[in-house]
N, C-alpha and C positions, 0 to 999 in steps of 0.2 A: 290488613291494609295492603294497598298495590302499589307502590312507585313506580313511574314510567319514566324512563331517563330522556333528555332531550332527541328532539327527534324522530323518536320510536314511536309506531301504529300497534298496540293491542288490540287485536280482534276475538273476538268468540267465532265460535266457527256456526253455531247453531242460531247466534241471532240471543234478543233479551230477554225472551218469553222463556226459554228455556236455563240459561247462566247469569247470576248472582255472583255479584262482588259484593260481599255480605262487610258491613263494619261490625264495631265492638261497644266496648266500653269505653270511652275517649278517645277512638279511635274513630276516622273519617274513612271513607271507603278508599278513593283513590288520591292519590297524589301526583299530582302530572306538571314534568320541570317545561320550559318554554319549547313549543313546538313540539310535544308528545301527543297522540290522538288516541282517547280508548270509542271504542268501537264496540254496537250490538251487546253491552249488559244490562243486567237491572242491577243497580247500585242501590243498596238498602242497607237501613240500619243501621248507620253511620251516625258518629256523634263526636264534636270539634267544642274539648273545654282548654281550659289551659290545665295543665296538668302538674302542680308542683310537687310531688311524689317524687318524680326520678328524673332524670337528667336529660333536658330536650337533645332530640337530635338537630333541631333548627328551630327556628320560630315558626316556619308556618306550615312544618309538622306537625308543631304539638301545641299549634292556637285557640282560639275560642270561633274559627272563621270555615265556613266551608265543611259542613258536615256531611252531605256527598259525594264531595269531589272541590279540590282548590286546582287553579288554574288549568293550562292546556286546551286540547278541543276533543268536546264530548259529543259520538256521533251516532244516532240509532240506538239511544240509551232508556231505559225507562230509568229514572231519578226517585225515589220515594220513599217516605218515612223516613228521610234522616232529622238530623237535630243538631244545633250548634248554640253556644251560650250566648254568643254577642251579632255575627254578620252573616248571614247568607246556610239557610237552612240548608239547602238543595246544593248548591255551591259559590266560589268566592272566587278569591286570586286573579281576576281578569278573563276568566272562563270563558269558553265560548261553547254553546248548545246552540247541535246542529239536528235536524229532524229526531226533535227527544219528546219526551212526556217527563215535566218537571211537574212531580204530583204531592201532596200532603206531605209535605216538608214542614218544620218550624225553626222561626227563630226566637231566643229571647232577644233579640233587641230589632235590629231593621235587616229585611230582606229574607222574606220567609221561605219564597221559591230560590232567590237569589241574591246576591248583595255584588255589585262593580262588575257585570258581565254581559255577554250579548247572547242574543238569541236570532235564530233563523229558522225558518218552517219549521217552530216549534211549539209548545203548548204548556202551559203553563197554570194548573189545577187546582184548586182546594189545599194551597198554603197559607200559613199562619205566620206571622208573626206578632210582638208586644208590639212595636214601636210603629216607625215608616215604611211603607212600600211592604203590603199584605203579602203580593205575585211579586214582585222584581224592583229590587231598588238600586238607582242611579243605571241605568237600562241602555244598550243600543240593544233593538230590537225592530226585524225586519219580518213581514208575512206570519207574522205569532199569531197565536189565541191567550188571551188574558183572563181567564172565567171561575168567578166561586173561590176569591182569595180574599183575605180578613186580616188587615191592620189594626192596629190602637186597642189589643187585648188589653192593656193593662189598664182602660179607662182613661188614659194621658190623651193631652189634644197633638193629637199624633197626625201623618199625612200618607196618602195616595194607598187606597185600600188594592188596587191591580196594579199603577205601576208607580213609584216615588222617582222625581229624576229625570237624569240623561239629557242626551246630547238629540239624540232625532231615533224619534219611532213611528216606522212606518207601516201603510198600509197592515193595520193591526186590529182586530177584533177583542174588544175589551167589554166581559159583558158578567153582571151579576158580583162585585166584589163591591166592597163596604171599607169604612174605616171612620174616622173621625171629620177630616176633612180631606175632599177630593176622593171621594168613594170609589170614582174610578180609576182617575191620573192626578197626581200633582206634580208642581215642581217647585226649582226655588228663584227668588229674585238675585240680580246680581248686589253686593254689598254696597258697591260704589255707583253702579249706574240706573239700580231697578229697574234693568229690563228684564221679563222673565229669560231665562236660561233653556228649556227644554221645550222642542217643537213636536208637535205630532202631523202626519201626513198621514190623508186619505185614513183615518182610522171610525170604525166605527164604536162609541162608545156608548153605550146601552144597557141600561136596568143595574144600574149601580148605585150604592145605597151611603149619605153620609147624614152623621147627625148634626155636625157642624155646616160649615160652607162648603159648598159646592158638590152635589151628590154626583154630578158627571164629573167636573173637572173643576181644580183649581191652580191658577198661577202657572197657567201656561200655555201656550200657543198652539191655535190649534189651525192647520189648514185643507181645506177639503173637507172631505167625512160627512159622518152623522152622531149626534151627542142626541140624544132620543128617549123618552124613559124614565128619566135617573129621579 
């Protein structure tokens, strides 16, 4: 495991095709405090349980959240095969992915690719999770790709097989993910006023699969784009 102290830039020097920030056994790849940036790895292998064996160094060291990588900004990273028990396969903690490859991640509960993070010319792969949000759940997400991600493993009527969530995603390519309901995107209503909560701009949603309602989108606003397929 890497901890990045606030502030600080880890780079690789060769770039992520070549250097591995390798996790373990309940162990997440990196750990990055507020305003830390890792740069140019492949983060793999990472796995975020709670661990009551031995004695936490903090809570969201040794959580169930974020199995490659909790918070910070991740930049030029390829992200893949991590694992975490409860939020955010690929990463958590308010993360931000910047020109990455967030690839075949899982979660057991929501946010396969991710769980409370943002993404920017990023891409976003063949993640899994049980629950909501297959690719990316609760999402700001700018110029991404959403493609070939799978929510509602567990057979629950679960939501948003590419993205569950969020405040506004934009111009975004969301093509081929599944889930229970909102195969491609969903969101949620507000408790007190029902109006849906999460916009999407100029996105195209495309050839996305649910068995419930709404194979392109559900429970949420869409403006621009193309919803096409589904």
């Amino acid at each position: 495991r890497v901890r990045v102290p606030d502030g600080v830039r880890f780079a690789s020097r060769d770039g992520a095709a070549v250097t591995t920030i390798a996790g373990g056994t309940n162990l997440r790849c990196v750990y990055l405090r507020d305003g830390a940036i890792v740069s140019g790895f492949t983060l793999s292998g990472g796995k975020a349980v709670v661990r009551t064996d031995i004695a936490r160094e903090s809570a969201a060291l040794s959580d169930d959240k974020g199995g490659g990588v909790y918070g910070g900004t991740v930049t030029n990273c390829l992200i893949v095969g991590n694992r975490c028990a409860a939020y955010g396969g690929g990463g958590a903690g308010s993360a931000v992915f910047q020109n990455s490859l967030v690839k075949n991640n899982e979660s057991g509960n929501a946010g396969g690719g991710f769980h409370s993070c943002s993404g920017y010319n990023s891409r976003f792969e063949g993640n899994r999770a049980q629950g909501d949000g297959g690719g990316c759940y609760t999402a700001t997400l700018y110029d991404c790709e959403v493609v070939d991600n799978v929510g509602g493993l567990d057979g629950k009527s679960h939501n948003g097989g590419g993205v569950f969530g969020g405040a506004v995603i934009s111009n975004c390519l969301i093509v081929g993910n599944s889930n229970i309901q909102g195969g491609g995107v969903s969101g949620n209503a507000d408790k007190t006023t029902g109006e849906k909560t999460s916009t999407f701009y100029d996105c195209i949603i495309s050839n996305n699969f649910a068995s419930g309602f709404g194979g392109g989108s559900y429970r949420v606003v869409l403006r621009g784009g193309k919803v096409v397929c589904n």
